[in-house]
C-alpha positions in Angstrom: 7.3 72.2 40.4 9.1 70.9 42.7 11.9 73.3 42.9 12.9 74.9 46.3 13.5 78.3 44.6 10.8 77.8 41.6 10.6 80.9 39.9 7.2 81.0 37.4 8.0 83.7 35.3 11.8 82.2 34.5 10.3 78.6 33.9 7.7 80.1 31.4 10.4 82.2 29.4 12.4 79.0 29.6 9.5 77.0 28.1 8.4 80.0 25.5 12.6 79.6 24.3 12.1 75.7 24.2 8.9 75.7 22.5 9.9 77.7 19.3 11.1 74.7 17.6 7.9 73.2 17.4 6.8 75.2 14.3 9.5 74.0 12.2 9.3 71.3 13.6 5.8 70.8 11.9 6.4 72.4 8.0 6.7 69.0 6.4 2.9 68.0 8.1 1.9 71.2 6.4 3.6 70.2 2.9 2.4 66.7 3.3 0.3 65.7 0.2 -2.5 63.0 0.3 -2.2 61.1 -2.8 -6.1 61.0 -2.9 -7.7 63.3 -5.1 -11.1 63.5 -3.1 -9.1 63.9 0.2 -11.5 62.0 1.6 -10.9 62.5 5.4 -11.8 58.8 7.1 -8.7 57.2 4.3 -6.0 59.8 6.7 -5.5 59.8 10.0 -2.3 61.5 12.3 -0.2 59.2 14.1 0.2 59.9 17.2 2.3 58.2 20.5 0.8 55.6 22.1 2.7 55.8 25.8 0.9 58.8 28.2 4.3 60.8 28.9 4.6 61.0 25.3 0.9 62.1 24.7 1.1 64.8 27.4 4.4 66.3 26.3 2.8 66.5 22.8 -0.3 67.8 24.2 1.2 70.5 25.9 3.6 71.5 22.8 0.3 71.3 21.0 -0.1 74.8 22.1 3.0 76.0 20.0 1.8 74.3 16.6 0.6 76.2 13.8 -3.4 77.0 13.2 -3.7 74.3 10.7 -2.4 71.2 12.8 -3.0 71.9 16.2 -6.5 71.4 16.4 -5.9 67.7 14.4 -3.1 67.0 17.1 -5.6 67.8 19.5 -8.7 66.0 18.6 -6.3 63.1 18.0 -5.0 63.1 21.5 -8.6 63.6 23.2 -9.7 60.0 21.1 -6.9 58.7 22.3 -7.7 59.8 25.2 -10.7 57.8 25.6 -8.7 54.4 25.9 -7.0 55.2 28.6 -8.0 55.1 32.6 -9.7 57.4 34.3 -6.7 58.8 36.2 -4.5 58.6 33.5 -6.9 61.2 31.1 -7.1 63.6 34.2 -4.1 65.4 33.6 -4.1 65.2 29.7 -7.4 66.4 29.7 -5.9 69.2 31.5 -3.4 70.2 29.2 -5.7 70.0 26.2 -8.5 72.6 27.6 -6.4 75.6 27.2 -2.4 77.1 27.3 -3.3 79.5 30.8 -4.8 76.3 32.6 -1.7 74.2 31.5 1.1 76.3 32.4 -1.1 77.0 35.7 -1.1 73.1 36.5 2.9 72.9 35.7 3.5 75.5 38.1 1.2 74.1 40.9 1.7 70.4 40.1 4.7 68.4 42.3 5.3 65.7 39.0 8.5 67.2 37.9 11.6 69.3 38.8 12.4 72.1 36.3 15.3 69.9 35.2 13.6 66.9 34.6 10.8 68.5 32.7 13.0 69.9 30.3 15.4 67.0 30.5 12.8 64.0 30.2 9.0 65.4 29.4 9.9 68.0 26.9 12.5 65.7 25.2 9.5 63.1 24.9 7.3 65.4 23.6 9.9 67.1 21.0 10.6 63.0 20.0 6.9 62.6 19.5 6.8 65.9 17.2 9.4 64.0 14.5 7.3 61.0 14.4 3.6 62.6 13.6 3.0 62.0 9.9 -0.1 61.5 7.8 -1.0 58.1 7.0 -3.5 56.8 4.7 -5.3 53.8 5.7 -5.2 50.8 3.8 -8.7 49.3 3.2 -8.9 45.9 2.0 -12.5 44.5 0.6 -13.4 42.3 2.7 -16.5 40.6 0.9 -18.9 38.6 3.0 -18.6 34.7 3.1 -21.8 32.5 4.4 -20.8 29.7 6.4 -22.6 26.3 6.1 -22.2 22.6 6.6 -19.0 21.8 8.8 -17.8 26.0 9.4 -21.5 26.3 10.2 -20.7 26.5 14.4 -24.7 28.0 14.9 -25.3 31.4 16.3 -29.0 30.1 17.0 -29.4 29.3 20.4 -31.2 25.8 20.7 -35.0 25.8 21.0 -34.6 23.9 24.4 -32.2 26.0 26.1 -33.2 29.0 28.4 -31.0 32.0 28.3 -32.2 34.1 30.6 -33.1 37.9 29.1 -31.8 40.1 32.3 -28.1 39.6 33.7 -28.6 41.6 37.6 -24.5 41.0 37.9 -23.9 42.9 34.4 -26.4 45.6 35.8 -24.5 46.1 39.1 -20.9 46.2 37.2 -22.4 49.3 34.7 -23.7 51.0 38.3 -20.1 50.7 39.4 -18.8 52.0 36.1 -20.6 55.2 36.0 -20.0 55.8 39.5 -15.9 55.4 38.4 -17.2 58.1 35.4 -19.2 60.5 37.6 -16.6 60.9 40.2 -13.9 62.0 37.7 -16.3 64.2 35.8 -16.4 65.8 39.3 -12.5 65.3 39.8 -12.2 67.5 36.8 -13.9 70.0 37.4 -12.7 70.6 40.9 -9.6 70.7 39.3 -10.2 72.9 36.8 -12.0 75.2 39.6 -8.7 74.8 42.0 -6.5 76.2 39.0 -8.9 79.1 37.5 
């Protein structure tokens, strides 16, 4: 935190005080009903918040959620996760590995003054908790139509046409790209090292 006098142990009580409304926050996700009588799990999914301040303020209330949702909240927000940049999922994959390496990270990180985290971030995250609901999906049928005559616009390539089998350019982009991956597989873990 950036406080000048940033007391950890106050901060955490603080937090432990803010965080007891999260479990009755979540009763009516445990009294939800699915009106599917196979409950088959691909029909539901969790909504979850889409912006990243939003994500990681539900991430780290996460912790505070009862045994039956918190590991849906939490698998949610790691798929999520995956759509995001690299530098963005650095810090929620921080918060989602465990409670001890999270509150570490708030106390060591310079993001937020103690009066703008429980301001802003934990008002975002507390926001995000009233809007998490089951949904069902809606699947519509969508039956298979074969195109011919004038809709007919030809996958084939033409016999006389050379398309060449090996793109070098697309080669060297994918070198770049797990490059960008292997260095914030290492970023992690030096991270996760610094606070341990």
């Amino acid at each position: 935190m950036r406080d000048k006098n940033f007391n950890p142990i106050k901060f955490f009580e603080q937090l432990e005080l803010q965080a007891t409304v999260v479990p009755t926050m979540c009763e009516s996700l445990r009294k939800q009903v699915v009106d599917n009588p196979n409950f088959l799990t691909s029909d539901t999914f969790l909504v979850l918040p889409v912006k990243l301040q939003e994500m990681e303020a539900l991430a780290l209330l996460s912790w505070w959620m009862p045994e039956e949702i918190r590991p849906l909240v939490q698998l949610g927000l790691e798929e999520r996760a995956k759509r995001l940049s690299l530098d963005d999922q650095i810090v929620l994959k921080i918060i989602l590995r465990s409670k001890g390496e999270a509150l570490l990270w708030l106390s060591e990180t310079n993001l937020f003054h103690s009066r703008d985290f429980f301001g802003n971030f934990l008002r975002k995250g507390v926001l995000a908790l009233q809007y998490l609901k089951f949904v069902q999906r809606k699947t519509k049928v969508v039956k298979p139509q074969r195109k011919r005559g004038y809709h007919d616009h030809g996958s084939l390539r033409p016999s006389h046409c050379w398309i060449p089998t090996e793109d070098w350019s697309l080669t060297e982009q994918q070198n770049q790209i797990e490059k960008k991956r292997l260095s914030f597989k290492d970023t992690i873990k030096f991270l996760r090292g610094l606070i341990s």
